[in-house]
C-alpha positions as CSV (number, residue, x, y, z in Angstrom):
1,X,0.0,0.0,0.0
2,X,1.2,3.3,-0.6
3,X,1.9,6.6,1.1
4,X,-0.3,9.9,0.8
5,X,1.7,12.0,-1.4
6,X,1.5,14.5,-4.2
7,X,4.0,13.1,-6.7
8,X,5.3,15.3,-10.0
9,X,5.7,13.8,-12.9
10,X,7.9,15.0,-16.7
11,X,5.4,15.9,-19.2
12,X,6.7,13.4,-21.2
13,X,5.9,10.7,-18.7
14,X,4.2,7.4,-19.7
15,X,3.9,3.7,-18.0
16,X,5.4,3.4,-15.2
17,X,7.4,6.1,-14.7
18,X,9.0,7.6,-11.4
19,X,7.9,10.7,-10.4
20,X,10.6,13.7,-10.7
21,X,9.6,14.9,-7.0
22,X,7.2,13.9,-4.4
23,X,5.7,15.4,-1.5
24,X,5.6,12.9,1.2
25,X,6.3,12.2,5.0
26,X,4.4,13.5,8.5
27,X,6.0,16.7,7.9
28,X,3.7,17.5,5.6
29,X,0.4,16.6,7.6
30,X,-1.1,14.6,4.7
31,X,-3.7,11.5,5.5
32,X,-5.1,9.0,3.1
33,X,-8.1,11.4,2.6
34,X,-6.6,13.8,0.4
35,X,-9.5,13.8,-2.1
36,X,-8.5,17.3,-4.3
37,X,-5.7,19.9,-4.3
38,X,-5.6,23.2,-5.8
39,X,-2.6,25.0,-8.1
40,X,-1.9,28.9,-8.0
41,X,-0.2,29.5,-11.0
42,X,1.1,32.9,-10.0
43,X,2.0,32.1,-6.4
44,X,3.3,29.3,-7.4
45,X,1.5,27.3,-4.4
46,X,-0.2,23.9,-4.2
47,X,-3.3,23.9,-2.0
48,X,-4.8,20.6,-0.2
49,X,-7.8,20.9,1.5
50,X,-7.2,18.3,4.9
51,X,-10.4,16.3,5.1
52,X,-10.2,15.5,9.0
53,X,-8.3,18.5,10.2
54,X,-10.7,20.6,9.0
55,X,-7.3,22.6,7.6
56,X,-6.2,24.2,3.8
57,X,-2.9,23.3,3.3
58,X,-0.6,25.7,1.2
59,X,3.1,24.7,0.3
60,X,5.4,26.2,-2.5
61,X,5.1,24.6,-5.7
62,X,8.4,23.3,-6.1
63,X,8.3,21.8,-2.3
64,X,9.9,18.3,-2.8
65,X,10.4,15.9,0.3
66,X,9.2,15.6,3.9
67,X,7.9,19.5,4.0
68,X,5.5,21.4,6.3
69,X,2.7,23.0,4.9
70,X,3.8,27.1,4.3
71,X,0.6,27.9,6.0
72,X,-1.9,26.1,7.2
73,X,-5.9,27.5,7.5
74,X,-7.7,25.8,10.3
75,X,-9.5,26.4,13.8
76,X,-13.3,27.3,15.0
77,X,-13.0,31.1,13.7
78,X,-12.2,29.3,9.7
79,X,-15.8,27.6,9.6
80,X,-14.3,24.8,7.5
81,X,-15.8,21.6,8.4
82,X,-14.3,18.5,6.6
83,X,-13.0,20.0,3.7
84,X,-13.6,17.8,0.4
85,X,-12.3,20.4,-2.1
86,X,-10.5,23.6,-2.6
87,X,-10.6,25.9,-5.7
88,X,-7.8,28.4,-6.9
89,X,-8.5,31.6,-7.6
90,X,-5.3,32.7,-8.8
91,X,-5.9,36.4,-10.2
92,X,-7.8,37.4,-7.4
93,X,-5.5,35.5,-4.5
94,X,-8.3,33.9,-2.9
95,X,-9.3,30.0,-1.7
96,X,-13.0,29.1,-2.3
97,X,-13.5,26.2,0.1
98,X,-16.9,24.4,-0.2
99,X,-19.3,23.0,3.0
100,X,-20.7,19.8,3.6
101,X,-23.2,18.5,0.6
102,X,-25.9,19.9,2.3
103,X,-24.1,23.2,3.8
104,X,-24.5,24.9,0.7
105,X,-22.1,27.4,1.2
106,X,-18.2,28.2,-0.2
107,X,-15.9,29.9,2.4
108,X,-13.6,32.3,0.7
109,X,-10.2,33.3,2.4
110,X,-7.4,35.4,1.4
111,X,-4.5,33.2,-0.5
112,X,-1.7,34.8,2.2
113,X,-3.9,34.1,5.5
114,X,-2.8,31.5,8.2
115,X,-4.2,29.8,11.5
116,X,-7.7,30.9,13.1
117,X,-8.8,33.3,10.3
118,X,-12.5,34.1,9.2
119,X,-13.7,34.0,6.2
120,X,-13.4,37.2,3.8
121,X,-17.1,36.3,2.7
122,X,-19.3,33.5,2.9
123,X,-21.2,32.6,-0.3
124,X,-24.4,31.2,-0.4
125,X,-26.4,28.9,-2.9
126,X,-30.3,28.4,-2.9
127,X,-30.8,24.3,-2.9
128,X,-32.8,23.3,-5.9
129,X,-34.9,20.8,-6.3
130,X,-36.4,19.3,-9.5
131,X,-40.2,19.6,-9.9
């Protein structure tokens, strides 16, 4: 069985191939849940949303190794509760972080923010149901 990790790959990479880097080890908090992670392009950031630390992990994108997280998001101020996903939102340097499936809501935070932050602004979406 293998180890949670985020592994890079060449572009040219096919088969079996080993990955050129790998982010990997209790350093970097990581659990078998890891079900999503997020890139910022311009930041150059990978994002991983930690499913039963109710936490958003951020490290540098060319973070290779048994690494801590650059900042971490988590605590009761955050509002994150199990965390399934994160999205990028790289030209406005924010992290959309969606509830529960029936929480209908996305928690956006600032890309730079760490520990026991609020949310910049909570959005809201109306359940729908078929008729």
């Amino acid at each position: 069985m293998g180890h949670p990790q985020i592994a890079a790959f060449a572009r040219t990479a096919n088969g079996g191939a080993k990955p050129s880097r790998s982010i990997a080890g209790q350093k970097t908090l990581f659990t078998r849940t890891m079900h999503d992670m997020g890139y910022d392009p311009v930041a150059d950031e990978i994002v991983v949303p930690q499913f039963f630390a109710f936490a958003i992990l951020t490290f540098d994108g060319g973070a290779n190794g048994n690494v801590p997280p650059k900042r971490i998001i988590m605590g009761d101020k955050t509002q994150i509760n199990n965390p399934h996903a994160v999205t990028v939102d790289p030209v406005h340097g924010e992290y959309y972080v969606p509830g529960r499936a029936n929480d209908h809501r996305y928690l956006v935070f600032k890309r730079e923010v760490a520990g026991n932050v609020e949310p910049i602004r909570i959005l809201r979406s109306e359940e729908h149901t078929s008729e």
